[in-house]
C-alpha positions as CSV (number, residue, x, y, z in Angstrom):
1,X,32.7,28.8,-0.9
2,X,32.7,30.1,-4.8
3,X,30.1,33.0,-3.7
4,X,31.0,33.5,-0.1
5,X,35.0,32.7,-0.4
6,X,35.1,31.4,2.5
7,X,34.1,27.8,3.7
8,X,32.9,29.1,7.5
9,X,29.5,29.2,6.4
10,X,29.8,26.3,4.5
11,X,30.3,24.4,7.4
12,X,28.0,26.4,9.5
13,X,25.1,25.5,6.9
14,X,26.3,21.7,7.4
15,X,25.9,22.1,10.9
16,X,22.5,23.8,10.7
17,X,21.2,21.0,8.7
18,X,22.6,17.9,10.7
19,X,21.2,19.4,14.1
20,X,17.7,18.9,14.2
21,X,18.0,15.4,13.3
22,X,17.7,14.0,16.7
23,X,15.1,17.1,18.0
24,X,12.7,16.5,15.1
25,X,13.2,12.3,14.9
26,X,10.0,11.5,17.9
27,X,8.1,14.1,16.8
28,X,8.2,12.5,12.6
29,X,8.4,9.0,14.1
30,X,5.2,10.4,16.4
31,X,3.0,12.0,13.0
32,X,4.2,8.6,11.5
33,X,2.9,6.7,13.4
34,X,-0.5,8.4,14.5
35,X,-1.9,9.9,11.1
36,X,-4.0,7.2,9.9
37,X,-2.4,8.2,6.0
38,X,1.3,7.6,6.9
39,X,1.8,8.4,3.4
40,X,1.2,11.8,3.9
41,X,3.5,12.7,6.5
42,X,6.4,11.1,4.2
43,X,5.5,13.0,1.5
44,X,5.8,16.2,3.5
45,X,9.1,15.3,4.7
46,X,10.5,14.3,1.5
47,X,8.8,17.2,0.0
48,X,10.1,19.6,2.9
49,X,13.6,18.0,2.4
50,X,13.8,19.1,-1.4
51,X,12.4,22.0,-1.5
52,X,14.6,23.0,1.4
53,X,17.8,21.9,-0.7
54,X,16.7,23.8,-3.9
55,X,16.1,26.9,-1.6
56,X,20.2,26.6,0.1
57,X,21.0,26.2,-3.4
58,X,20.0,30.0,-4.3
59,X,20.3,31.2,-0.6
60,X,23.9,29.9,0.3
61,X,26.5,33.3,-0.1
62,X,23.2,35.0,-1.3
63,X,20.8,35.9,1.4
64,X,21.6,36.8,5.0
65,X,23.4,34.3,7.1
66,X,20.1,34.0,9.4
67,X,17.8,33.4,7.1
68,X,20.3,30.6,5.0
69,X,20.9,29.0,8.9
70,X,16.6,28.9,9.1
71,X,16.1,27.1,5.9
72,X,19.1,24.9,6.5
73,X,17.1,24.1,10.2
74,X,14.0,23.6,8.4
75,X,15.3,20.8,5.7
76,X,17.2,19.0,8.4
77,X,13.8,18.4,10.3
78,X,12.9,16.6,7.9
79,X,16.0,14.4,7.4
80,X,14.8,11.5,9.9
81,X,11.7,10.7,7.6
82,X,14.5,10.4,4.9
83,X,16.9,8.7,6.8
84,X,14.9,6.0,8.8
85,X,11.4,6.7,8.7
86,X,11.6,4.8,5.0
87,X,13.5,2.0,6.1
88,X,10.9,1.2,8.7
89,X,8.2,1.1,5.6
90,X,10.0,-2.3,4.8
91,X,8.1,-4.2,7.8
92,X,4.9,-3.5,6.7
93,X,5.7,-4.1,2.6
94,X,7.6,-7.5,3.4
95,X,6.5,-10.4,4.6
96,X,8.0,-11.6,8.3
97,X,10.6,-14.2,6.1
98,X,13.9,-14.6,4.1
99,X,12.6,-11.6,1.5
100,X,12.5,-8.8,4.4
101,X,16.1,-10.0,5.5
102,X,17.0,-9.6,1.8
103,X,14.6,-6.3,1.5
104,X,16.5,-4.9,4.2
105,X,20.2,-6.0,2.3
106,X,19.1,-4.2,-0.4
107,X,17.4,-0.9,1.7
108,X,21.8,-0.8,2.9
109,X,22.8,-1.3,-0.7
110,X,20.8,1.6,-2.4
111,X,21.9,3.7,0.2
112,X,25.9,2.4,-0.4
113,X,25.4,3.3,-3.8
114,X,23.7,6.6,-3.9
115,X,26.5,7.5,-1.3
116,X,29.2,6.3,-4.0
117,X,27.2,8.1,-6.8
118,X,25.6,11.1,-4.9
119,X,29.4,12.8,-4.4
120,X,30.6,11.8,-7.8
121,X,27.8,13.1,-9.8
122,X,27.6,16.1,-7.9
123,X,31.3,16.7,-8.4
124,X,31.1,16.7,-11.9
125,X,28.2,19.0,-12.2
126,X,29.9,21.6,-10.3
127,X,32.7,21.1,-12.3
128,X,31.0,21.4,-15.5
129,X,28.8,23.7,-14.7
130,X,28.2,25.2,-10.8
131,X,27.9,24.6,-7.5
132,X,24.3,26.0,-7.7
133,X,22.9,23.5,-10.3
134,X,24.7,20.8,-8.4
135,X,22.6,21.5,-5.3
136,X,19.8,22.5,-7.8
137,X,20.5,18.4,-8.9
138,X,20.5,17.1,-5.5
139,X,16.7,18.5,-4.6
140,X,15.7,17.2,-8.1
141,X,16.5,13.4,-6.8
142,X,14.7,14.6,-3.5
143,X,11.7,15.5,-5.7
144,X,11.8,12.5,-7.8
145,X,11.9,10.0,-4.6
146,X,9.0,12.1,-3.1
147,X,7.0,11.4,-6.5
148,X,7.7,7.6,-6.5
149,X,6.8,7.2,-3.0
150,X,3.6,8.4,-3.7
151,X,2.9,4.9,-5.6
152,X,3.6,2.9,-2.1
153,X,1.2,1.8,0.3
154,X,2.4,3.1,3.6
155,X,1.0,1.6,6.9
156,X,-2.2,1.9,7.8
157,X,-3.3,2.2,4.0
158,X,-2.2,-1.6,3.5
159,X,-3.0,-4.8,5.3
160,X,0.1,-5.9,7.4
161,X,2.5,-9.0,7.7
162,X,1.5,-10.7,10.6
163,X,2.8,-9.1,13.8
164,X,4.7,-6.3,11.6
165,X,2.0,-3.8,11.6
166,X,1.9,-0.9,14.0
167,X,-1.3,-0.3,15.6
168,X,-2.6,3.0,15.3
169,X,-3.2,4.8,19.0
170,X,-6.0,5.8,19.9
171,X,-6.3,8.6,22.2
172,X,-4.1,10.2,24.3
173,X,-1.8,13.4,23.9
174,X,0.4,13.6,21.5
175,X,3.2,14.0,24.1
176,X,2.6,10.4,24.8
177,X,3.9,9.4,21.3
178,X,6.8,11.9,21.3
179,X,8.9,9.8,24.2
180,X,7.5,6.5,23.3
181,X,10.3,5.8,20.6
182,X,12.9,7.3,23.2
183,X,11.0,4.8,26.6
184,X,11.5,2.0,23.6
185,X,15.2,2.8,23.1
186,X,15.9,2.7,26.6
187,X,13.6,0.1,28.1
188,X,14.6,-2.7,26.0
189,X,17.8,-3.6,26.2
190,X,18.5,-5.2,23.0
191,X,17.4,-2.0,21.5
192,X,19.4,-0.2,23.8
193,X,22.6,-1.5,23.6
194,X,22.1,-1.7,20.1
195,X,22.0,2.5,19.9
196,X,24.7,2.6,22.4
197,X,27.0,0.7,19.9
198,X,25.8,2.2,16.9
199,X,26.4,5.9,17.9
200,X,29.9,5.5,19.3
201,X,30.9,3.6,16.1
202,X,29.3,6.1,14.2
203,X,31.2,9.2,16.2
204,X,34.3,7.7,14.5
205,X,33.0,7.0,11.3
206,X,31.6,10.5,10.9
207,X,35.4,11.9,11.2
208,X,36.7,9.5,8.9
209,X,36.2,11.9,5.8
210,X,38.3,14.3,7.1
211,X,40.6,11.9,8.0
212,X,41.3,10.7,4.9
213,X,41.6,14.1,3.4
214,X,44.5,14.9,6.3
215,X,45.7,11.6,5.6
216,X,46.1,11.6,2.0
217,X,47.4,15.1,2.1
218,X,50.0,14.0,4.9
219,X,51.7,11.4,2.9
220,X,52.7,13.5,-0.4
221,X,49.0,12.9,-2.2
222,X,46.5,15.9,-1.7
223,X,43.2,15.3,-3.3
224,X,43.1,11.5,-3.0
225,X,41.0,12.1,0.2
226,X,38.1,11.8,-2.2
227,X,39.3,8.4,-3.7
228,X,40.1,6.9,-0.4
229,X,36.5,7.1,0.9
230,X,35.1,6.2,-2.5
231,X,37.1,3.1,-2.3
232,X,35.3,2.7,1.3
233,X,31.4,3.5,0.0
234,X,32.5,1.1,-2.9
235,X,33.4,-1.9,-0.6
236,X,30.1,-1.3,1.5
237,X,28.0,-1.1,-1.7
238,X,30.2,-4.5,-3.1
239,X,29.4,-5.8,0.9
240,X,25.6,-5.0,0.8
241,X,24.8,-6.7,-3.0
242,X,26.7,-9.6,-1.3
243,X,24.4,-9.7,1.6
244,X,21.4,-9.5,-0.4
245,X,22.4,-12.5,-2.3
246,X,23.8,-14.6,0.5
247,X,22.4,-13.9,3.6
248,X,25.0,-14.7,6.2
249,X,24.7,-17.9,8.3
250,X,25.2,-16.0,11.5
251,X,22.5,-14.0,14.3
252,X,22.4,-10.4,13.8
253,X,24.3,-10.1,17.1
254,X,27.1,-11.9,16.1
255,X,27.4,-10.2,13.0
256,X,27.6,-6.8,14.2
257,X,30.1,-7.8,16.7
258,X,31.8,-9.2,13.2
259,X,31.0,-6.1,11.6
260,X,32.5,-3.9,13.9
261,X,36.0,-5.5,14.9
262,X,36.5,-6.0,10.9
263,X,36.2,-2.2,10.5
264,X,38.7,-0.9,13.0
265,X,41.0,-3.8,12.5
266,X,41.0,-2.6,8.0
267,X,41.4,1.0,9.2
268,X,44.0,0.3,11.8
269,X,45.5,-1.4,9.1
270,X,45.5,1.7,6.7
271,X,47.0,3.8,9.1
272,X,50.2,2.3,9.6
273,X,50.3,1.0,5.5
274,X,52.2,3.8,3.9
275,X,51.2,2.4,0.5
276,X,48.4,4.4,-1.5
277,X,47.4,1.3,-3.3
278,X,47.6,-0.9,0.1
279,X,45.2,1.8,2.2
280,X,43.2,2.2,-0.7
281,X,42.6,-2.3,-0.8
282,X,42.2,-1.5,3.4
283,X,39.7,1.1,2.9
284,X,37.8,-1.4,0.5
285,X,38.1,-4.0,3.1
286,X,36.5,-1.7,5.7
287,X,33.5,-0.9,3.9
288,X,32.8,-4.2,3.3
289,X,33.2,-4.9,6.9
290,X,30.9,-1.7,8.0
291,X,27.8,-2.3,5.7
292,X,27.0,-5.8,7.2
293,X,26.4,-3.3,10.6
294,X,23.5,-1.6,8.9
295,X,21.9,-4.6,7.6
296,X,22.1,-6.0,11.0
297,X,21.0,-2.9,12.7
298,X,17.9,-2.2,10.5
299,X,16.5,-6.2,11.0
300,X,17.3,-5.6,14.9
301,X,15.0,-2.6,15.2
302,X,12.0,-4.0,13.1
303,X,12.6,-7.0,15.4
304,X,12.6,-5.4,18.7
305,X,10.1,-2.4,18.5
306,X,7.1,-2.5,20.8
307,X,4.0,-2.3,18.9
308,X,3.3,0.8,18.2
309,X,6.7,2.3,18.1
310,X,8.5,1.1,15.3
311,X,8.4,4.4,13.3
312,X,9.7,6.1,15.9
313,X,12.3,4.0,16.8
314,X,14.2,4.1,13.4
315,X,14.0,7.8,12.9
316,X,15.3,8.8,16.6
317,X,18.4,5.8,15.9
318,X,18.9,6.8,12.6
319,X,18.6,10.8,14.2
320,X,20.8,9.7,17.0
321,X,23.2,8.0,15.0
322,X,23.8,11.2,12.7
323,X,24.2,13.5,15.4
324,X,27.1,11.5,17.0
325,X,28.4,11.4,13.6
326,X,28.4,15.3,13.3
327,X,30.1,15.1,16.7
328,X,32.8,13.2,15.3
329,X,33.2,15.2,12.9
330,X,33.7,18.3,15.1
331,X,36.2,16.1,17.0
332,X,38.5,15.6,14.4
333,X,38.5,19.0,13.2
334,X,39.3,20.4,17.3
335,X,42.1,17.9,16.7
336,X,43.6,18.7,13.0
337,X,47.1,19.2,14.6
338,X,47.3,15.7,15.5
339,X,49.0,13.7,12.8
340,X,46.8,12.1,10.4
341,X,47.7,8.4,11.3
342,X,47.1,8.8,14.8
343,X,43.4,10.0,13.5
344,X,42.7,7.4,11.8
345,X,44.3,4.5,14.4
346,X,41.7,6.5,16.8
347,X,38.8,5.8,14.5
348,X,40.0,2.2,14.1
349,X,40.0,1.8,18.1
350,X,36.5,3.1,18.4
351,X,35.2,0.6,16.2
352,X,36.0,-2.3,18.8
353,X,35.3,-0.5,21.5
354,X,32.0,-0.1,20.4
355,X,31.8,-4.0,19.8
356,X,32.6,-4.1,23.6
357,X,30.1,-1.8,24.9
358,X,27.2,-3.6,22.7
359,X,28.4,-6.9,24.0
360,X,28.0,-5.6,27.7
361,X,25.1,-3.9,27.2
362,X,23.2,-6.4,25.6
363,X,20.5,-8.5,27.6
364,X,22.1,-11.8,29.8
365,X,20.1,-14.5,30.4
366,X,17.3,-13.0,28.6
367,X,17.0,-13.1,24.5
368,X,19.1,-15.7,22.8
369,X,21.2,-14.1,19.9
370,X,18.2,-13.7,17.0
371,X,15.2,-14.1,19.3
372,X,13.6,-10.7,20.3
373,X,13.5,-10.0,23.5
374,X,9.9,-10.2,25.9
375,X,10.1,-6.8,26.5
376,X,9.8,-5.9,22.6
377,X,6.5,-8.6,22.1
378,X,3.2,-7.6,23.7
379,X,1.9,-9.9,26.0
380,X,-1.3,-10.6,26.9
381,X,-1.2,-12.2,30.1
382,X,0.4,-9.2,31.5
383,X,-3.1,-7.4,30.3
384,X,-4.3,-5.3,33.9
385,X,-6.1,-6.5,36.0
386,X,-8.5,-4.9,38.2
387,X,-7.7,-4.1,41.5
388,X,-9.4,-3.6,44.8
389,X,-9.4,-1.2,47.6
390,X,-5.7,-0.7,48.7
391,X,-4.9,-1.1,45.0
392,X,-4.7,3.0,44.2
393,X,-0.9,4.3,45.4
394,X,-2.7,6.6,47.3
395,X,-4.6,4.5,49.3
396,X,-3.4,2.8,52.2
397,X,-3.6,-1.3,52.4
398,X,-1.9,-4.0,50.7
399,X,-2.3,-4.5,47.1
400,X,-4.5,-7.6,46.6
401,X,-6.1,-8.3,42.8
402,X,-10.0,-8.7,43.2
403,X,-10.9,-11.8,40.2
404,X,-14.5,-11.7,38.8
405,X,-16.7,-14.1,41.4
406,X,-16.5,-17.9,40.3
407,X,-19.8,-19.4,39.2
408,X,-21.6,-21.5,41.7
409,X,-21.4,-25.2,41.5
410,X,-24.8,-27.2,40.3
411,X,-26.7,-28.4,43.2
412,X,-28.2,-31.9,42.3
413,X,-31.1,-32.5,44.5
414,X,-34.4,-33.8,43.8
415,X,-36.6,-33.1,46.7
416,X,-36.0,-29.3,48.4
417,X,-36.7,-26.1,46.6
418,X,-33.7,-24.4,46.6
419,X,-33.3,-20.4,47.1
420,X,-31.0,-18.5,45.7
421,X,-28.4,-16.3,47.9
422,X,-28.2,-13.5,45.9
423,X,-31.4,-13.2,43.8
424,X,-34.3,-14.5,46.8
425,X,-35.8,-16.8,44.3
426,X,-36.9,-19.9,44.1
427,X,-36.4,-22.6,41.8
428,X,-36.4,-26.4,41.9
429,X,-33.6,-28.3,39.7
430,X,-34.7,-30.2,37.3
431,X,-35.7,-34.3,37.7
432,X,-33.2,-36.7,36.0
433,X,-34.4,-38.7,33.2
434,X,-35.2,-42.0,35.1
435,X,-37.3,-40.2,37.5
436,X,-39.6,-38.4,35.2
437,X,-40.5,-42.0,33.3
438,X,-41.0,-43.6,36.7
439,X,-43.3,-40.3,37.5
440,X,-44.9,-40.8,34.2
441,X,-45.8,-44.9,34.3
442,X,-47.3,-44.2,37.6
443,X,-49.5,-41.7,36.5
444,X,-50.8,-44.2,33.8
């Protein structure tokens, strides 16, 4: 806005970037998953992702609109590596126990507190000095995280955990690989209902910026926006250490239904509270409601991805999620005449509504809250089989499964030369032991 003066392509830029998060997710979750470095394709990305932001950060009321939109296209393709290609890392680094449950608390506490941090640091560099070298800042810490990922061993490059590793495929198209993390998402119903939840909650939570900043500005105190949502990314990061330390007694299902109602019922709260010091305690209250939902959500998709798919399962949620958060975001700016508390008491009813649809999406009958589903563990009775004629669709016949023929029973007889059916030739079984020493004290 400083060189353009006006925040249009600002927001344009923002839109260019968060786009390709969902389009681009299989096909990273795909590379990830069939390069036998791993490493390498997360390096790409994260280098792809900073160099990008250092570019917007000389481009952005600069170059030509098109060209800014490109690069802005370009870095966003590479935002699902960032955003949940990483966190899938942590089944393959961690042991199936306790310490990934905490590694995963802690994966949702960095990113609570480089949310808190990120905007604050930022704002104080462009105050101090511009815009530019704030941005400039920003794809230095890409740079840097690209630099000490190249010191971890990534997938195939280190022996797995158990059943966490992802076998590599071999064969077959790429195209294959591209809709396996979306088949995944849809097939298994724990993972299903599980995106289904996560995105609508997220459609709210991705307006709630803006919210606060009409909020805040409605009820006499412009610029608190700001502080409002730091008080929220400060109750998630207070939330997530809390996690880490005491992991809660609870299933992962029961906690995101927890999770969820907890939000909306704290932001409900701060929408009727005309006190800035009340919503800003509510606001608190709702982040340490929401982060528990991340926690929950990252142990549920290393849980329940097929083998094989894991990597692309995270990015497309984590792609999927941030989509329907730029959605919301476009909502709530379609509706800026509305009055700020009706806004946010919106957000606040999505968040149990979202509870709902998880709940009656998830699997009856099937997987017991914290036991993966059957769907999401290979099994190898259900290996195939082969099949005889009438087996091919095309065919015509009844299917019928031909088994391997059964081994013949031993024949025990002592006097007949047998023959055999299928060979022709002719054998004689073998005398039992008593026989042969009656045989042999005649002969003497």
């Amino acid at each position: 806005m400083q060189r353009s003066g006006s925040a249009a392509q600002g927001a344009f830029v923002l839109a260019a970037w968060m786009a390709p998060h969902v389009i681009a997710a299989p096909l990273v979750g795909a590379l990830a998953t069939r390069m036998r470095r791993p490493r390498l394709c997360y390096l790409g990305a994260l280098g792809g992702f900073a160099l990008a932001i250092v570019a917007l950060s000389t481009l952005v009321g600069r170059a030509p609109a098109p060209v800014t939109l490109a690069v802005a296209l370009s870095g966003g393709a590479c935002g699902p590596a960032v955003s949940g290609g990483l966190s899938s890392l942590l089944a393959v680094l961690v042991p199936p126990d306790a310490r990934r449950d905490r590694a995963y608390a802690l994966d949702a506490a960095v990113y609570n507190a480089a949310s808190v941090a990120g905007p604050s640091v930022v704002g104080v560099v462009a105050t101090l000095a511009s815009p530019g070298m704030a941005m400039a800042l920003l794809g230095g810490s890409a740079a840097l995280g690209a630099a000490l990922l190249g010191g971890i061993p990534c997938g195939a490059e280190r022996q797995p955990y158990g059943t966490a590793a992802d076998p590599v495929p071999s064969g077959g198209a790429l195209r294959g690989g591209l809709v396996a993390g979306l088949t995944a998402l849809w097939r298994v119903r724990e993972l299903r209902a599980l995106t289904a939840g996560s995105c609508l909650a997220f459609a709210g939570i991705g307006g709630l910026t803006a919210t606060a900043v009409l909020l805040a500005d409605h009820r006499g105190h412009p610029g608190a926006g700001g502080a409002l949502m730091t008080a929220f990314a400060a109750g998630a990061l207070i939330s997530s250490l809390a996690v880490a330390r005491w992991q809660p007694p609870c299933p992962d299902q029961r906690l995101i239904v927890t999770a969820l109602c907890g939000t909306g019922l704290a932001l409900g709260a701060a929408a009727l509270v005309p006190s800035p010091a009340a919503g800003a305690a509510l606001f608190v209250l709702a982040g340490v409601c929401d982060d528990p939902l991340l926690t929950a959500t990252l142990r549920i998709r290393a849980a329940y991805a097929p083998p094989g798919t894991r990597a692309q399962v995270f990015t497309l949620g984590a792609g999927l999620k941030i989509t329907a958060a730029a959605c919301g975001g476009a909502l709530i700016g379609a509706a800026a005449a509305v009055p700020p508390p009706l806004l946010l008491l919106g957000i606040a009813t999505v968040q149990p509504g979202a509870a709902l649809l998880y709940v009656c999406s998830r699997p009856r009958g099937g997987a017991h809250d914290g036991e993966p589903d059957k769907a999401a563990a290979p099994d190898k009775a259900a290996a195939p089989r082969a099949r005889g004629p009438g087996s091919d669709p095309g065919t015509a016949g009844p299917r019928r499964d031909v088994s391997p023929p059964r081994p013949r029973p031993a024949v025990s007889c002592s006097r007949w030369w047998i023959r055999s059916p299928r060979t022709g030739s002719s054998c004689r079984p073998a005398a039992s032991s008593s026989r042969r020493r009656s045989t042999a004290a005649r002969r003497r």
